[in-house]
N, C-alpha and C positions, 0 to 999 in steps of 0.2 A: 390413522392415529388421531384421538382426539385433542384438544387442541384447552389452552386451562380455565379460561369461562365458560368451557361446554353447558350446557345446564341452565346458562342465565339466559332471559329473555329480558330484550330491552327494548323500550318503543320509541322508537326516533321520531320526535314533532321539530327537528331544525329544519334550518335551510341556510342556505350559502355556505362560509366559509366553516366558522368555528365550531356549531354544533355537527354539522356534520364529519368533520376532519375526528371530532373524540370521539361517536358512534362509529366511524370505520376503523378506529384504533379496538376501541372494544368487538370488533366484528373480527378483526382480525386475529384477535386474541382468544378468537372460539365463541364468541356469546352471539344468540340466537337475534340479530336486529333484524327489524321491521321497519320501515322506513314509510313516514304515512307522508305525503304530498297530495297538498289541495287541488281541487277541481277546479278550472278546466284543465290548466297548462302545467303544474306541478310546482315543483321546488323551482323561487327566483332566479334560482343558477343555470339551471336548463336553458336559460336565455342569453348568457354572457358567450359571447366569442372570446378566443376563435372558436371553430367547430370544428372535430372529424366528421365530414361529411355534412350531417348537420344536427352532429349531439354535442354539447358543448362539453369542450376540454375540461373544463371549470369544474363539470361535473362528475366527469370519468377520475378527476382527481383524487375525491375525497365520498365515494358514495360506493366502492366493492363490498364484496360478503355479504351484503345488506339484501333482503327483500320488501321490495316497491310497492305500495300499494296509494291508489290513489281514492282521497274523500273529497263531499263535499262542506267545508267547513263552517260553512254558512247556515246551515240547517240544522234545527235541534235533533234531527236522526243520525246526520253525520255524528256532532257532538257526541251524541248515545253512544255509536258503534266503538270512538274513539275512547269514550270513557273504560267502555266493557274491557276493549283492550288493553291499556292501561291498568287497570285492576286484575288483569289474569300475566302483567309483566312483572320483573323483579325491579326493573332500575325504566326512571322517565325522564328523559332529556330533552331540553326545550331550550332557545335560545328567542324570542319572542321577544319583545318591547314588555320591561317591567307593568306587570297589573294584569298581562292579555289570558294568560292562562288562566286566571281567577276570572277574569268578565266571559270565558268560554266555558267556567262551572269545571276544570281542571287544576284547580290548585292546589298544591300539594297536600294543605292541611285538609282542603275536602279528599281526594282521595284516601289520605292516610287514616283518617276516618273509618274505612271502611277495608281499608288493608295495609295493616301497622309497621306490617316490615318492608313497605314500598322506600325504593332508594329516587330522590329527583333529584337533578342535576340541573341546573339553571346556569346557563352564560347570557349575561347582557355587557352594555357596551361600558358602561359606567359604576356598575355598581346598582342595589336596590336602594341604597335608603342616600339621603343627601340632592346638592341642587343641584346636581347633573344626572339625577337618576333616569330622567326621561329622554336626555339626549341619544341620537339612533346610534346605534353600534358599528361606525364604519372604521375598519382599518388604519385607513391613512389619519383623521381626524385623532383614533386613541395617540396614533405615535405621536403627535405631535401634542398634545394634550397630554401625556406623560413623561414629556421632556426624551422623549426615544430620540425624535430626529434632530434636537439640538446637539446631540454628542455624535452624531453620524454625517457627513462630506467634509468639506475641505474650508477652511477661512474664506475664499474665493469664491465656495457655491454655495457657502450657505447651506442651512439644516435638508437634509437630504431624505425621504425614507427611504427604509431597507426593500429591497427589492424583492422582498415575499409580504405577504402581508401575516407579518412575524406576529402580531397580536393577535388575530385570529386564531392564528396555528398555534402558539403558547397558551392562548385561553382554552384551548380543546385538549391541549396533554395534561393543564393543573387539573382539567374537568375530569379527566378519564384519573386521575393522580385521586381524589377525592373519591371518586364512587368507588374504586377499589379498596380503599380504608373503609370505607362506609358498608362496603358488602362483607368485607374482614368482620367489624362490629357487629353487622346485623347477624353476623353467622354463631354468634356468642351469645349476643342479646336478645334476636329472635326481634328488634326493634330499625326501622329503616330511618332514614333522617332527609333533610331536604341538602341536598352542597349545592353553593356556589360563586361562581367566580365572575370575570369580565373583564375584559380586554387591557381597561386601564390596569387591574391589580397586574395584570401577569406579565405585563410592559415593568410596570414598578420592580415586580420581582428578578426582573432579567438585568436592573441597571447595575448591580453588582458592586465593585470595589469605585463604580462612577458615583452611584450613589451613597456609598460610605464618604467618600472623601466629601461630599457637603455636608454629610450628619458629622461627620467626628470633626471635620478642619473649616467646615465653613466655604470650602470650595467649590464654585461653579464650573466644571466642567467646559471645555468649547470645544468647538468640532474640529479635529486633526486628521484627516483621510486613513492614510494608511501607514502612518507612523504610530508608533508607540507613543504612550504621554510621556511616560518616564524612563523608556530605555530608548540609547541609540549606541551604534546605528541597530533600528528593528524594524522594519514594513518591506515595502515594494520597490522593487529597483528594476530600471530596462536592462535587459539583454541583449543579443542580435536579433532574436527573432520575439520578442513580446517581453511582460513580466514577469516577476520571479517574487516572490518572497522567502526571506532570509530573515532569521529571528534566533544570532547569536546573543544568548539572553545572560548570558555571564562576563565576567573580567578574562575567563580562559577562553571561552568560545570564538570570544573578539582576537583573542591571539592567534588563535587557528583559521578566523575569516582572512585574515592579513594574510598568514603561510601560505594560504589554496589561491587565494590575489594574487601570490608573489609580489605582495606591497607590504614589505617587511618593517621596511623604515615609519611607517603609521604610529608603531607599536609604540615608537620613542617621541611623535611629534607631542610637544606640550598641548596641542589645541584637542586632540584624542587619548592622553592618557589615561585619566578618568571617565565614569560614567557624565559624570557631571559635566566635564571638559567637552565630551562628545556632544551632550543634550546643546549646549554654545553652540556650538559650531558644525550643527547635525547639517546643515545643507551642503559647507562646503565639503562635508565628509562623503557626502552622497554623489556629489558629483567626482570626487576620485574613484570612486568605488565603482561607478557606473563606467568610470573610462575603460576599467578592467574587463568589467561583467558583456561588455558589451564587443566584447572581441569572440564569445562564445555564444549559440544557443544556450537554453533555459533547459533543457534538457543535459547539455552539457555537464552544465554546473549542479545541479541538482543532486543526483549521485556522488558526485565527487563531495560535495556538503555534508551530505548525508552521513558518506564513509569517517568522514573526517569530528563525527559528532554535533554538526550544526544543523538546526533545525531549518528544512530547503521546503521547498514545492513551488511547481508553476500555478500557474494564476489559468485554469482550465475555463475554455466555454463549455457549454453542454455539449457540443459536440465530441469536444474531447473528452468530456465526462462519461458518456454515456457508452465508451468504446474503450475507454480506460480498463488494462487488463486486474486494473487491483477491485475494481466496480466491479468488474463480471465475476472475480473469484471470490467475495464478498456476497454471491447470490443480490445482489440488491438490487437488479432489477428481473422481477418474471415476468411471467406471460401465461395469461388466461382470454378464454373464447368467449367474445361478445355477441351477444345474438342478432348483431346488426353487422357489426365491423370488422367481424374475424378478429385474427388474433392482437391482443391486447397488450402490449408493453408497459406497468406498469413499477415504479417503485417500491419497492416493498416495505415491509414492517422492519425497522432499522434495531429489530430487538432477536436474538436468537435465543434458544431455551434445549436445557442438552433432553430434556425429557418429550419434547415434543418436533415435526418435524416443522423445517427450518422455512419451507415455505407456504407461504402468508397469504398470497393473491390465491384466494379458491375460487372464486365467483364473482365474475365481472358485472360492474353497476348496474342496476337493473335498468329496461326501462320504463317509464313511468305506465303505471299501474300494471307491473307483470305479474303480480301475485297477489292480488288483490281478493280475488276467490279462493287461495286456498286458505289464505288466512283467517277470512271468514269463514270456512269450512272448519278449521283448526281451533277458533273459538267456542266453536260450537253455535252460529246461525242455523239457522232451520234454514234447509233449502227453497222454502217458500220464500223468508224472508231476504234471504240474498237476491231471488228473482224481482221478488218488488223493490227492495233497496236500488238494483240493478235498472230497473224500468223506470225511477221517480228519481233517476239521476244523481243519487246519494254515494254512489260506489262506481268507482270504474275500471275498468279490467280489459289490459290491453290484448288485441288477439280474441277478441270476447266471444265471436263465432264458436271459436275450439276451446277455449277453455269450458263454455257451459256444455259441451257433451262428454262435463266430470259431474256433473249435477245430476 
């Protein structure tokens, strides 16, 4: 079954986190990526630990569906071969340091020059225009330069980051968010356009009702762990065996968190009768609550929350996650055959679609330069020329013995 960007060709020029995460989003969504990695060693991420065995994790994360090919980008024949390609794609994604594409003769407006209905897709770290345009695009630096981690840990620890590097990964869904409008338009107008975004915008976009409350009220936000700003009792509380989150988020819900406590008498103390009352006096509330909770596992209480209409769940590691029977029946994690490591467990596409099938992972990451000949075959290189490209060290192609007796 075909899958709903069948038909599109995209040429992946990222590396590390963001650009590649939106090109395996479009890969998994059916569209034809090619995945070009520079000569000698490939994409900067092939180097981050940890390893399976010794391909880095980093990489197996965010690089399936994709075909590998490796250039040398240093050379005005690499540049060639890249351009060609480029101009025989529909959508070109780059996450590069603002200017680099234009000083490699790849810039959007030259390309589109010469093929009008090309889609580019550009993530940098800051933005193109303004005084931080040229600062490097690292993760932890946006969150903290977008005011992320000042609303994230505890009075005590101080501004925290999130334990993904959530900028990345949100500047690669507004990226993929953008070329599908852009592919939508060009399918009307027959005209492609340049999108783009960057780490900072897509931090900015996620700060939500935190960031309303300084535009409308003048409010600065401070970091509150895992409490609510404005409702209590709402966050994390100990159990017997770990924590638990509990997010009775109404006047009734609170009356039925007391019922399932059998700490009925709450309901009437002056210091929790209101919302307002509770937010007062949220610590001492917490510590009753917990003398309760703490008489049962998290699991106990959970279902019983549940049943009762109170929003429960335990506070899962990965190990619980990953073995979690709602995960498995959710398909969200498959498994495809890597041509180094056997079979591959990975996360899947967290989107289903009733028209098309439900699983995502088709083709494990490549590794670097796997497909590097056919692609070039597929552009149409003369066989001569892939041999000299191949000999003058322009093109590289792993397994190279067996792949040229397709030549």
């Amino acid at each position: 079954m075909t899958r709903p960007l069948a038909g599109l060709r995209v040429l992946d020029l990222t590396r590390a986190l963001s650009g590649p995460f939106s090109t395996m989003t479009l890969a998994d969504l059916g569209a034809d990526v090619i995945k070009v990695e520079p000569t000698p060693n490939g994409d900067m991420i092939r180097q981050w630990g940890p390893f399976d065995e010794d391909i880095s994790v980093y990489y197996l994360s965010a690089n399936r569906n994709k075909k590998g090919i490796g250039v040398d980008f240093r050379k005005p024949e690499g540049l060639a071969f890249i351009r060609k390609l480029a101009l025989q794609s529909d959508i070109v994604v780059e996450n590069f340091k603002v200017g680099t594409m234009a000083s490699m003769g790849l810039s959007y407006e030259s390309l589109s020059q010469e093929k009008p209905s090309l889609i580019m897709a550009s993530i940098s770290g800051f933005g193109s225009t303004g005084p931080a345009r040229n600062w490097a695009g690292f993760d932890q630096i946006a969150q903290g330069y977008s005011g992320f981690m000042s609303l994230t840990g505890t009075p005590e620890s101080g501004p925290t980051r999130v334990g993904t590097a959530i900028g990345d990964l949100t500047a690669g869904m507004w990226a993929v968010i953008g070329v599908l409008a852009a592919v939508i338009e060009m399918k009307a107008s027959g005209k492609g356009q340049h999108v783009e975004t960057s780490l900072l915008a897509s931090l900015l976009s996620l700060l939500s009702v935190q960031g309303q409350r300084y535009l409308s009220v003048g409010e600065v936000p401070q970091p509150c762990g895992n409490v609510h700003p404005v409702i209590a009792p709402y966050g994390t509380f100990e159990t017997s065996d770990g924590p638990i989150n509990l997010a009775p988020a109404t006047q009734e819900m609170w009356v039925r968190l007391c019922a399932v406590l059998k700490l009925d008498w709450l309901v009437a103390d002056p210091r929790f009768v209101r919302n307002a009352d509770r937010m007062t006096h949220r610590h001492a509330l917490k510590e009753i609550l917990e003398g309760a909770l703490k008489q049962h596992p998290r699991m106990y209480w959970t279902p019983m929350m549940i049943e009762q209409g109170i929003p429960a769940g335990p506070i899962n590691t990965l190990d619980d996650v990953f073995r979690d029977e709602q995960v498995l029946a959710c398909n969200l994690v498959q498994t495809v055959e890597h041509a180094r490591l056997g079979q591959l467990r990975q996360v899947a596409l967290p989107v289903n679609m009733s028209n098309h099938d439900s699983n995502s992972v088709v083709s494990a990451p490549p590794v670097f330069g796997q497909d590097t000949l056919q692609v070039a075959i597929d552009i149409g290189i003369s066989r001569d020329q892939i041999e000299q490209l191949m000999a003058d060290g322009i093109l590289y192609q792993a397994d190279e013995s067996k792949e040229r007796e397709r030549l």
